[in-house]
C-alpha positions in Angstrom: 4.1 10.6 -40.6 2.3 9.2 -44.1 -1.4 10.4 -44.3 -2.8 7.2 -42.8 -0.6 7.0 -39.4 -1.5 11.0 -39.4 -5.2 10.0 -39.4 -5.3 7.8 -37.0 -3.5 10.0 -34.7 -5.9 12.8 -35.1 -8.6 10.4 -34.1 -6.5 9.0 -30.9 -5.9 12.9 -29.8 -10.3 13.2 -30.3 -10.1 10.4 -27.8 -9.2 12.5 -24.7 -10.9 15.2 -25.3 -14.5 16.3 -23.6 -16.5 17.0 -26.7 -18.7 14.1 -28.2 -16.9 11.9 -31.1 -18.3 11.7 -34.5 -21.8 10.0 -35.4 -19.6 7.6 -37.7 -17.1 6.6 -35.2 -20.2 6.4 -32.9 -22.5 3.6 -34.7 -19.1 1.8 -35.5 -19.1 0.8 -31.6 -21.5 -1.5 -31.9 -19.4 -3.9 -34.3 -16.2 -3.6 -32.2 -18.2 -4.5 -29.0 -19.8 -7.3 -30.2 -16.4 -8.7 -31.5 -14.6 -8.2 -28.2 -17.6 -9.6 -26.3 -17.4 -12.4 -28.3 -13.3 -13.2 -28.2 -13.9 -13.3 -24.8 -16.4 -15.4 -23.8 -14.5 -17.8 -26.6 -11.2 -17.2 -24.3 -13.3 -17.8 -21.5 -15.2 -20.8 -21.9 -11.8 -22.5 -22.6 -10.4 -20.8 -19.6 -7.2 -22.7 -17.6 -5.7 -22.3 -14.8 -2.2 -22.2 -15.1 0.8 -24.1 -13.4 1.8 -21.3 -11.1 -0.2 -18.3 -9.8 -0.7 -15.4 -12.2 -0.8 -11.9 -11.3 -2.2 -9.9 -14.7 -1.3 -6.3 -15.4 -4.0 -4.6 -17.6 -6.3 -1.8 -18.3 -9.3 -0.8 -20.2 -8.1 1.7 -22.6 -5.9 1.7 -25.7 -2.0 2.4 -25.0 0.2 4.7 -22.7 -1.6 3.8 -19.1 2.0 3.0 -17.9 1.8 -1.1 -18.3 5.3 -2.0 -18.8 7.2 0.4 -16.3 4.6 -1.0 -13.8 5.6 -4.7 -14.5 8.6 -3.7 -13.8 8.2 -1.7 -10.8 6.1 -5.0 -9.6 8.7 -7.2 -10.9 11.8 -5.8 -9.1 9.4 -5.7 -5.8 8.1 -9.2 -5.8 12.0 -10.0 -6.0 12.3 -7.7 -3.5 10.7 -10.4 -1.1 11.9 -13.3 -2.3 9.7 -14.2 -5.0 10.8 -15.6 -8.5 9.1 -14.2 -11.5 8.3 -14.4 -15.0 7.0 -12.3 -17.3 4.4 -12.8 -19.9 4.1 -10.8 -22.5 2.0 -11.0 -25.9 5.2 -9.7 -27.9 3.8 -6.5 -29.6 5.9 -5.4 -32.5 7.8 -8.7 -32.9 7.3 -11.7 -35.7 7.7 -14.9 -33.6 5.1 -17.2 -33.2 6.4 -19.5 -31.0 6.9 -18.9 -27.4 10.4 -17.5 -26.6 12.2 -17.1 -23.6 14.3 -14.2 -23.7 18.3 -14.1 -23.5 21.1 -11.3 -24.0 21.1 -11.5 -27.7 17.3 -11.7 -28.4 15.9 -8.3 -30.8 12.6 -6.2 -30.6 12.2 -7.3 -34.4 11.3 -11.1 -33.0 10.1 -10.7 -29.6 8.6 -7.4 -29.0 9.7 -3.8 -27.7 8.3 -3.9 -24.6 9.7 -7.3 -23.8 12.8 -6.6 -24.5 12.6 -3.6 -22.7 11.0 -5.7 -19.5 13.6 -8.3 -19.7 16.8 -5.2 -19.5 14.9 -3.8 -16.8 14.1 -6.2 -14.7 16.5 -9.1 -15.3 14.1 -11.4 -14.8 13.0 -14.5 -17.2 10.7 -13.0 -19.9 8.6 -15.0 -22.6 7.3 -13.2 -25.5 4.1 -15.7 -27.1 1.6 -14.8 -28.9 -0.5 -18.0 -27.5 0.1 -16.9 -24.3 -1.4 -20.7 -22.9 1.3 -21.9 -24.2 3.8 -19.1 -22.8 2.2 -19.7 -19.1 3.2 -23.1 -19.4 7.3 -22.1 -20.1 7.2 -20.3 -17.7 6.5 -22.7 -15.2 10.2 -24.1 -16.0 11.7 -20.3 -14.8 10.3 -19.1 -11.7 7.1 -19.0 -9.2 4.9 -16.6 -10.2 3.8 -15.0 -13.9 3.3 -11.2 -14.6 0.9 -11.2 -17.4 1.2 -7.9 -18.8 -1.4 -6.7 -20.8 -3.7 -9.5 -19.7 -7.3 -7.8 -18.0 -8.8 -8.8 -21.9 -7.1 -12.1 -22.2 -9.1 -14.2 -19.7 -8.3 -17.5 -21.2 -4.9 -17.9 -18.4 -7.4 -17.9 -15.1 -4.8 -15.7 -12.5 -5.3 -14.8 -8.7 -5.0 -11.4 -8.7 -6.3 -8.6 -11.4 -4.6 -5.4 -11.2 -6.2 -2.8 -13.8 -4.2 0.5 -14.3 -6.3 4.0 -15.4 -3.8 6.4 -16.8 -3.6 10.2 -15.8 -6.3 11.5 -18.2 -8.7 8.9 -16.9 -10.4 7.7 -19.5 -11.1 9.8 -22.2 -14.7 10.8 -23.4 -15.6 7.4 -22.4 -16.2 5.8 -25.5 -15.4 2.7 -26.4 -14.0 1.8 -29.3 -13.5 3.8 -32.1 -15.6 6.5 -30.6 -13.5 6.3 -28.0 -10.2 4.8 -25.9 -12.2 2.1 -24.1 -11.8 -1.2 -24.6 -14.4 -2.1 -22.4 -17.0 -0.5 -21.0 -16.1 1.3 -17.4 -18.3 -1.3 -15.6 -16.1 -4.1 -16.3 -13.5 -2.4 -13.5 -16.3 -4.5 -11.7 -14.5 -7.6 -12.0 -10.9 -5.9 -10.9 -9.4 -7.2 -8.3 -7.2 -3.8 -7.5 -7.3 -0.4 -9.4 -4.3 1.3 -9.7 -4.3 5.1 -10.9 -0.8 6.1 -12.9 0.0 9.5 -12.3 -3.1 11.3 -11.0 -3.5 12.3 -7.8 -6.7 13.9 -7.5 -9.2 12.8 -9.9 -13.1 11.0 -9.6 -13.2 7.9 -8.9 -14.3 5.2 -11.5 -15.7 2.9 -8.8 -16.6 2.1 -5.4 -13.4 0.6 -4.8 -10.2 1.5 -3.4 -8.1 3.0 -6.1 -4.4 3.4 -5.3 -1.7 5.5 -6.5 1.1 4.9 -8.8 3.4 7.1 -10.9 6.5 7.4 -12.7 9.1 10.3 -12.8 11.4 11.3 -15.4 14.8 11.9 -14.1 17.7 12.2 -16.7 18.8 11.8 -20.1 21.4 8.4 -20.4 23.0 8.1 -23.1 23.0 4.0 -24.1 25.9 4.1 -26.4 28.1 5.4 -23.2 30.2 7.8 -25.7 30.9 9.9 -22.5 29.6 13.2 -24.1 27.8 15.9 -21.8 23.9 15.7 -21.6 22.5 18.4 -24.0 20.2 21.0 -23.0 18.5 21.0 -26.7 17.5 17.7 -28.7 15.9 15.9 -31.3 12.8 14.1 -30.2 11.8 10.5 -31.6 9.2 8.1 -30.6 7.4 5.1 -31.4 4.7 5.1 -28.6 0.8 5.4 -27.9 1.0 8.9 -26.2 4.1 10.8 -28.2 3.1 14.2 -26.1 3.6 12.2 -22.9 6.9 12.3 -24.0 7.5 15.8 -25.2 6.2 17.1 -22.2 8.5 15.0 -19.8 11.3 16.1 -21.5 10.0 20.0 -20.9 9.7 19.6 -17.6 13.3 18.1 -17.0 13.9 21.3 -18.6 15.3 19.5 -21.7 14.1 21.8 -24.7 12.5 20.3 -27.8 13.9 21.8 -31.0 12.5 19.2 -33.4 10.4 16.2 -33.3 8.8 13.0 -35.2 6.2 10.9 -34.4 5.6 7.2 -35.4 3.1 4.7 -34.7 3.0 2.4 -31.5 5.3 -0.4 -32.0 6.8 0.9 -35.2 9.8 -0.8 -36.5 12.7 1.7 -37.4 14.7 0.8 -40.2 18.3 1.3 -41.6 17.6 4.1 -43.6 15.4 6.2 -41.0 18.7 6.1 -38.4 20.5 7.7 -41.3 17.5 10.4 -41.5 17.6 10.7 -38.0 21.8 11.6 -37.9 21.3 14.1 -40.2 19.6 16.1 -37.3 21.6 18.9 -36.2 20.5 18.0 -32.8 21.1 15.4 -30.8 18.7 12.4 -30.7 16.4 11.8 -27.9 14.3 8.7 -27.4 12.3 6.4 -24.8 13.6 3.4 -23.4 10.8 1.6 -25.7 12.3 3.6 -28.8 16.3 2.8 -27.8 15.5 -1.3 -27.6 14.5 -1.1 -31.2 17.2 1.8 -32.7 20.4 0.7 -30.1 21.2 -2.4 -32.9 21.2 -0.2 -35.8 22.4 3.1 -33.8 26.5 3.5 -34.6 28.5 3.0 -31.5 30.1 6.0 -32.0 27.2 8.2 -31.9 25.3 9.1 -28.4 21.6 7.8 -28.3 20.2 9.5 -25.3 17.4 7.7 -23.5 14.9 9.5 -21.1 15.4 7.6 -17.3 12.3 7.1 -15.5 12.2 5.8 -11.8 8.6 4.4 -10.4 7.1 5.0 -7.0 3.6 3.7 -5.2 1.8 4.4 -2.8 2.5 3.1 0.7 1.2 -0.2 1.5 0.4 -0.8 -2.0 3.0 -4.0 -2.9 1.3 -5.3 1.0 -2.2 -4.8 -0.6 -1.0 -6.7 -3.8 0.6 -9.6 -1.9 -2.5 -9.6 0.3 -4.8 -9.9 -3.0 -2.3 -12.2 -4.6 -2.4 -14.4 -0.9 -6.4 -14.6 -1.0 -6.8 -15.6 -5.0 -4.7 -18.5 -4.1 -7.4 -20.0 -2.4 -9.0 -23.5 -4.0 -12.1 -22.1 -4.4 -10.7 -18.7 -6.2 -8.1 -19.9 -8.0 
């Protein structure tokens, strides 16, 4: 990790901790809050509302509350009964500008990790656009409903239902940005439609709402390059993610030993020459599914890239609830 990714780690670990962030980091909060105050009353004054009804995914705090296995989970449940839909994302990590509907060949490197990772999940149609106007309106060639992922912030696409996810540690020390992990302040869960809590099951509630339950569980290692080697007991541990610990620990507790690791920024792109570092290691490699989208087309076939499995549970009643919500924004007057 070069001394810049390094620092800005050491302030995202400050972040979820209980004692008080710097004085500098502190009077910088102003500036970022007037900025995002004003991107989105711009997004909102030229709000639409678009073809089919939307269903956005989002939080209020930076990274790792759990988005994308979520859309997922929603994804393959909404199929589940009957539904048809398509997924929106922003395309972190990728260089395309225009919108583009995923297909079998598509790489991280133009649309995004994560949608690349949604669309080998979930099968369903996936557009990665950074105008994401214009993405809502492709989509309305693919299916009956749009997933925005990562949309709470991006209020230009109007949508019937607003699901905000708060991830295990809550939400930090309550700063907002860069003070702090908050994108917004905690009153704007105010205008959430559903609050969903990843992970936790006994923590304070945020708001005078119902907050539901939501969590994923790591289950086994997978190796993507199907070499038909054993699991191993020991590994190598590399990640690209917004919570790298996360990961360390879930690997612990499948009683999965750590004997080395490396860290790299959120939606870093891996290159040639780091896979070669990385098969040096005298231990086999283990990665997320969000890492192995972006190392399986320079990983060689011959060579066992083992993948951390998740599976995704919530709380009873909680697809009715979202179905219910989804049901009542469709109204005229809401939607």
């Amino acid at each position: 990790m070069n001394p810049l990714h390094h620092l800005a780690h050491a302030i995202e670990s400050m972040w979820w901790k209980a004692e008080a962030p710097s004085l500098l980091l502190r009077a910088l909060t102003p500036i970022y809050q007037q900025i995002s105050q004003r991107d989105q009353q711009s997004r909102l004054n030229r709000a639409i509302t678009p073809s089919l009804p939307l269903i956005s995914i989002g939080n209020i705090t930076v990274g790792g509350s759990g988005k994308t296995p979520f859309v997922a989970w929603l994804a393959q449940q909404l199929k589940q009964l009957g539904y048809l839909p398509v997924i929106l994302c922003r395309g972190d990590g990728g260089n395309s500008d225009a919108p583009q509907l995923l297909h079998a060949d598509s790489l991280a490197s133009d649309v995004g990790d994560e949608a690349l990772l949604l669309h080998r999940f979930t099968r369903c149609p996936v557009i990665s656009a950074r105008n994401r106007v214009q993405g809502a309106q492709l989509a309305a060639q693919h299916g009956n409903i749009i997933l925005l992922d990562d949309g709470f912030q991006y209020r230009q696409l109007k949508r019937c239902c607003d699901i905000v996810l708060i991830p295990d540690m809550g939400v930090g020390n309550g700063h907002l940005l860069p003070a702090g992990p908050l994108r917004e302040p905690v009153t704007a869960l105010g205008r959430a439609d559903m609050i969903v809590r990843v992970g936790a099951q006994s923590v304070t509630a945020l708001t005078h709402q119902r907050e539901w339950q939501w969590q994923t569980r790591e289950s086994q290692l997978s190796d993507w390059m199907q070499c038909h080697q054993p699991s191993p007991r020991s590994v190598h541990a590399i990640t690209a993610i917004a919570r790298p610990q996360r990961f360390i620990q879930s690997l612990q507790q499948c009683h999965i030993q750590v004997a080395t690791q490396q860290f790299f920024p959120d939606h870093h792109r891996f290159t040639p020459s780091e896979v070669t570092e990385f098969l040096t290691s005298t231990h086999p490699i283990a990665v997320t599914a969000k890492d192995a989208v972006k190392l399986e087309p320079l990983w060689p076939k011959q060579t066992p890239l083992w993948v951390l499995e998740q599976t995704s549970e919530g709380e009873k009643n909680l697809i009715e609830q979202i179905i219910a919500c989804l049901a009542a924004g469709q109204k005229p007057s809401q939607c």
